[in-house]
C-alpha positions in Angstrom: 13.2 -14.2 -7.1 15.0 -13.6 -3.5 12.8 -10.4 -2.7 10.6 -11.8 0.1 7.8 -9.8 1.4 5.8 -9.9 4.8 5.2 -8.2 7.7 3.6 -4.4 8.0 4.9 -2.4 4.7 4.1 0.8 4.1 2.4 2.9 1.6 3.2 6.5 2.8 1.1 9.4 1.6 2.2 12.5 -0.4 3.2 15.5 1.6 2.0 18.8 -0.3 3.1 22.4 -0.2 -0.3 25.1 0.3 0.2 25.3 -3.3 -0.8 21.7 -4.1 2.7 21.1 -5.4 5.2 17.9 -3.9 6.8 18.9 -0.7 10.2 16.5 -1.1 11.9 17.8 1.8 8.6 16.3 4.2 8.1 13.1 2.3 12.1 12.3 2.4 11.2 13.0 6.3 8.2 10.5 6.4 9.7 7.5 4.4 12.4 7.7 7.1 9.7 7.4 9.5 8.4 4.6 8.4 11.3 2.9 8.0 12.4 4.0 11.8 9.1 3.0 13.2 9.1 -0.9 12.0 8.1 -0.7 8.4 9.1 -3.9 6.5 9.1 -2.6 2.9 8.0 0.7 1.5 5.3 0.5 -1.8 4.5 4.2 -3.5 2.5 5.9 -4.7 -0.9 3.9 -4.1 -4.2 5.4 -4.2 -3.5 7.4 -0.7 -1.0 9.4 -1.9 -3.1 10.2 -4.3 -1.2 9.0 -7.7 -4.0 10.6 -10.1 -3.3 13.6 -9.0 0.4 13.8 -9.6 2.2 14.4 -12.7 4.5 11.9 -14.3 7.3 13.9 -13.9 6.5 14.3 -10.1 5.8 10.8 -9.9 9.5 10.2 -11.0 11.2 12.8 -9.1 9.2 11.7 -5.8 10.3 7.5 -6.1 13.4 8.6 -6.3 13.4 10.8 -3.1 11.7 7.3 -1.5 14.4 5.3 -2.9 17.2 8.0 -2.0 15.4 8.1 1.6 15.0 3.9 2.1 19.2 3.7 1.3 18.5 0.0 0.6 17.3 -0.5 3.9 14.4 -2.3 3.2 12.7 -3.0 -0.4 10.9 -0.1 -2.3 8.4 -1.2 -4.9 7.4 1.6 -7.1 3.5 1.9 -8.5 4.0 2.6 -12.0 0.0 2.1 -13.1 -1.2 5.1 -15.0 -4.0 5.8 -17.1 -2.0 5.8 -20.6 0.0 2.5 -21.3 2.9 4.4 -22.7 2.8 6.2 -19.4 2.7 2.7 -17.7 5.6 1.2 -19.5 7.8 4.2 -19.5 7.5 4.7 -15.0 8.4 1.0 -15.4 11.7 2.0 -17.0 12.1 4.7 -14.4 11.5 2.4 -11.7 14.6 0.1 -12.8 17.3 3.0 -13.1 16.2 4.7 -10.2 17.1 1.2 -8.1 13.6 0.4 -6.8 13.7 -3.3 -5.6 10.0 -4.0 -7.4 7.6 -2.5 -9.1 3.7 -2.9 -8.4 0.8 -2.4 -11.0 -3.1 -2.9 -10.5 -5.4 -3.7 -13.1 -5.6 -1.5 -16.0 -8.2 2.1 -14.8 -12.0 2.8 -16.1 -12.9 0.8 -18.7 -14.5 -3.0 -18.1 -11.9 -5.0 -19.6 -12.3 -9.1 -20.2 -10.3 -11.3 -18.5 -8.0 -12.4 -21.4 -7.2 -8.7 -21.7 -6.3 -8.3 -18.0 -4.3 -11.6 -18.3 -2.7 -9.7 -21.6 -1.8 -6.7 -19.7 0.0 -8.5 -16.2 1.9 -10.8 -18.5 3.2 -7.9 -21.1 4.4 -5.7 -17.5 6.0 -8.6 -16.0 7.8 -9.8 -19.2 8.8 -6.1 -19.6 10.9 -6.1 -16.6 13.6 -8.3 -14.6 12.0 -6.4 -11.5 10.6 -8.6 -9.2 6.7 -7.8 -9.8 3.1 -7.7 -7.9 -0.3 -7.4 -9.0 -2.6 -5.2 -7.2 -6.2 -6.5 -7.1 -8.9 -3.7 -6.2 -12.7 -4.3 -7.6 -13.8 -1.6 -6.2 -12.0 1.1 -7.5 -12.7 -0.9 -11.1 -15.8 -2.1 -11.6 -15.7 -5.8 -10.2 -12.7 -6.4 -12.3 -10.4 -9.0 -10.5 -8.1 -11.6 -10.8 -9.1 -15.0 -10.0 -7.4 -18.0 -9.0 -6.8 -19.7 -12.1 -5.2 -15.9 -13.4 -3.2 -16.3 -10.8 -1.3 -19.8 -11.5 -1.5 -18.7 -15.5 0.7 -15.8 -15.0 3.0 -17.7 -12.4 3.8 -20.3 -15.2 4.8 -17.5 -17.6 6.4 -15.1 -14.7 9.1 -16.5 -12.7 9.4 -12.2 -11.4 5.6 -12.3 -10.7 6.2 -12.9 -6.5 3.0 -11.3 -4.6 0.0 -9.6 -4.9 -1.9 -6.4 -3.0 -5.4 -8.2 -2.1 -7.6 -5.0 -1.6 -11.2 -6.9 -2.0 -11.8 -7.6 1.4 -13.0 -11.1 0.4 -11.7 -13.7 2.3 -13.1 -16.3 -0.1 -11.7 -14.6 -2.9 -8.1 -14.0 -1.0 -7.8 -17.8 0.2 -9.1 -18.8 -3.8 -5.9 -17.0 -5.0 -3.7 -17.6 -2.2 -4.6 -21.6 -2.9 -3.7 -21.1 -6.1 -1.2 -19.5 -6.2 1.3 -21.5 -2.8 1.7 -24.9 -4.7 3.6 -23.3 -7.6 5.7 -20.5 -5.8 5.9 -21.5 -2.1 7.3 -17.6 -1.1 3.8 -15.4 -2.9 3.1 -12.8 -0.9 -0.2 -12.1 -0.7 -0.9 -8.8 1.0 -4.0 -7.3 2.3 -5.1 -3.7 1.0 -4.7 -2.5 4.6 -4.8 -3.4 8.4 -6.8 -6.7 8.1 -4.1 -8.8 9.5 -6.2 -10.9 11.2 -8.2 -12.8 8.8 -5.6 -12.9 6.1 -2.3 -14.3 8.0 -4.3 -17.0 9.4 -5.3 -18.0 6.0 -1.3 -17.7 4.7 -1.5 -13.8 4.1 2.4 -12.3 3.8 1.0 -8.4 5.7 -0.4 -5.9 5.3 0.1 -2.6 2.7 -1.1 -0.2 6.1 -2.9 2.9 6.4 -3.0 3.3 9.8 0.8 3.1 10.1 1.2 6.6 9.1 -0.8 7.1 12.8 -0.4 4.6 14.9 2.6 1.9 13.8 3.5 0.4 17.0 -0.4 -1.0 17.1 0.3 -2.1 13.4 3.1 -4.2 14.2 1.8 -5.4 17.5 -1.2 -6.9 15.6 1.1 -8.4 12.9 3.6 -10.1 15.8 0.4 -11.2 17.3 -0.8 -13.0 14.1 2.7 -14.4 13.1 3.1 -16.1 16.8 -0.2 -17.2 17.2 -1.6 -15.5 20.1 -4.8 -14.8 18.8 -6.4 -13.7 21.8 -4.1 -10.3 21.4 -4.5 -10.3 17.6 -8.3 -9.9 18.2 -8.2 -6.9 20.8 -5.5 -4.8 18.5 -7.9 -5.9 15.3 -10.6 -4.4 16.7 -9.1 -1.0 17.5 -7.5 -0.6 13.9 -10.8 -2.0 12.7 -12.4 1.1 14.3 -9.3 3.6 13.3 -10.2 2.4 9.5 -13.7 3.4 9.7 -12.4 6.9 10.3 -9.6 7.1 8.0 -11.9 5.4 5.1 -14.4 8.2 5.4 -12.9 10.9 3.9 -9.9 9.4 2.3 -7.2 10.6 2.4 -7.5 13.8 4.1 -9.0 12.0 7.4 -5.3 10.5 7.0 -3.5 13.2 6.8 -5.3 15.0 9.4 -4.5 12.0 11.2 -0.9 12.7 10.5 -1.1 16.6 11.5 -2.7 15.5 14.9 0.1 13.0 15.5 3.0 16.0 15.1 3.9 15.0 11.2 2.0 17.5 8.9 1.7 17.0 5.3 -0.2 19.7 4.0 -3.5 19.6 2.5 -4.8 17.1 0.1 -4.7 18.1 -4.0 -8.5 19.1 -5.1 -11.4 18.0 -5.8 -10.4 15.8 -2.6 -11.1 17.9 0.4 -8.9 18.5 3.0 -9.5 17.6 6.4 -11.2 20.7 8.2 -10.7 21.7 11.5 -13.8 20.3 12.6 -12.9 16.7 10.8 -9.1 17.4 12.7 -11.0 17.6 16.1 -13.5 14.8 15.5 -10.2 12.5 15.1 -8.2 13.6 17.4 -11.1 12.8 19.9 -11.4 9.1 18.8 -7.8 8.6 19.0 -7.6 9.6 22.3 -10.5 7.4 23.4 -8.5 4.3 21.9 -5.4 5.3 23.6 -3.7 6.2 20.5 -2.3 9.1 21.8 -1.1 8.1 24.6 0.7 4.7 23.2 2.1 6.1 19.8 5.3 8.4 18.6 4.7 12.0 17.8 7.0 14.5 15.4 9.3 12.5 13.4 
């Protein structure tokens, strides 16, 4: 396939009305962001935007805004994992006529599956498609299920689409297992990290980063990136250890410390859909408070 990944690529949230409902107008907004503010591909909806929440239908309608927004600009995978397998299938369909450049997919939700049923599942998506297609690898959102290294070169014989997975383990054993696999046979996978642990993976032969903190801070983001990709490590480590810090915050509370992250930084969007709290005015203050005592404000855009 020719779609190449690397660098910081964004995962943006979902922007909300008071009513809970998809504000279209704001996240059209924030996609162009992104894209304005370094972004090297744009991946929706992961778990931040908080795709269990939304509808199917608003699902669709909101991929399309993304794609609509992006104008071919830089590549747009669309998540199309839900918890029926029709529902799976048919966002996949979606995905292709709206024009989304890829479409990503993590490992099927709640129930402890075996391997050869995981295997099953990756093979039947990327066989479905001529979409260039990437696994998403998260244990901890499903129970210690993950791929493994030897997954990883069986589905690369069968799927000449399958170009690059999203690494969210936080293992570096298990990230340099598949990423050994996997280079030999397809010289271009991308493997990604879940979020802003650039350090660690590109110096093992990691593509990027899917980033959280880029909806805060992405000049930081890309600084650490450049930093990795050129070697000068000594940089790498001081903007690794700030965004190392920023994750602790955003991770506690997540997503609404990230979207109060947002609302501090002059981009609102709205509250986050129940049960998840949103950020209070208290958790707004606390943030606000730690990103000015790591110079975020000072050194980062505000407003769109």
């Amino acid at each position: 396939m020719t779609l190449v990944l690397k660098g910081v690529m964004q995962s943006p949230v979902t922007p909300l009305k008071a009513d809970f409902s998809p504000d279209y107008e704001t996240f059209e907004k924030l996609v162009d962001f992104h894209v304005r503010t370094g972004a090297t591909a744009i991946s929706w909806p992961h778990h931040k935007a908080e795709s269990h929440n939304l509808s199917i239908p608003e699902r669709k309608k909101l991929a399309e805004v993304a794609i609509k927004a992006v104008n071919k600009r830089i590549p747009v995978s669309i998540h199309v994992s839900a918890l029926a397998l029709e529902d799976t299938y048919d966002m996949v369909r979606h995905a292709e006529k709206a024009g989304a450049d890829a479409i990503i997919a993590i490992t099927p939700y709640f129930w402890k599956y075996p391997a050869e049923s995981i295997y099953d599942y990756f093979l039947g998506l990327g066989r479905s498609t001529a979409l260039p297609f990437i696994a998403y690898n998260s244990p901890s959102y499903l129970d210690g299920i993950e791929f493994t290294g030897e997954m990883t070169k069986r589905l690369i014989e069968k799927l000449p689409n399958f170009i690059g997975m999203k690494e969210a383990s936080f293992n570096s054993e298990k990230f340099f297992e598949i990423l050994r696999a996997a280079l030999p046979m397809r010289p271009n996978f991308a493997m990604i990290a879940g979020v802003e642990y650039l350090l660690p993976s590109v110096s093992l032969g990691g593509a990027g980063s899917y980033s959280s903190a880029g909806a805060i801070c992405p000049n930081l983001c890309v600084e650490l990136y450049e930093s990795c990709a050129s070697g000068n490590w000594a940089r790498a480590r001081e903007c690794q250890y700030k965004l190392s810090q920023l994750w602790q915050i955003f991770r506690d509370q997540y997503p609404s410390s990230l979207k109060g992250g947002c609302v501090i930084m002059g981009r609102p969007v709205g509250p986050t859909s129940p049960p998840l709290p949103t950020a209070s005015p208290e958790r707004i203050k606390f943030i606000e408070k730690r990103l000015e005592e790591l110079g975020i404000l000072q050194s980062e855009p505000h407003g769109w």
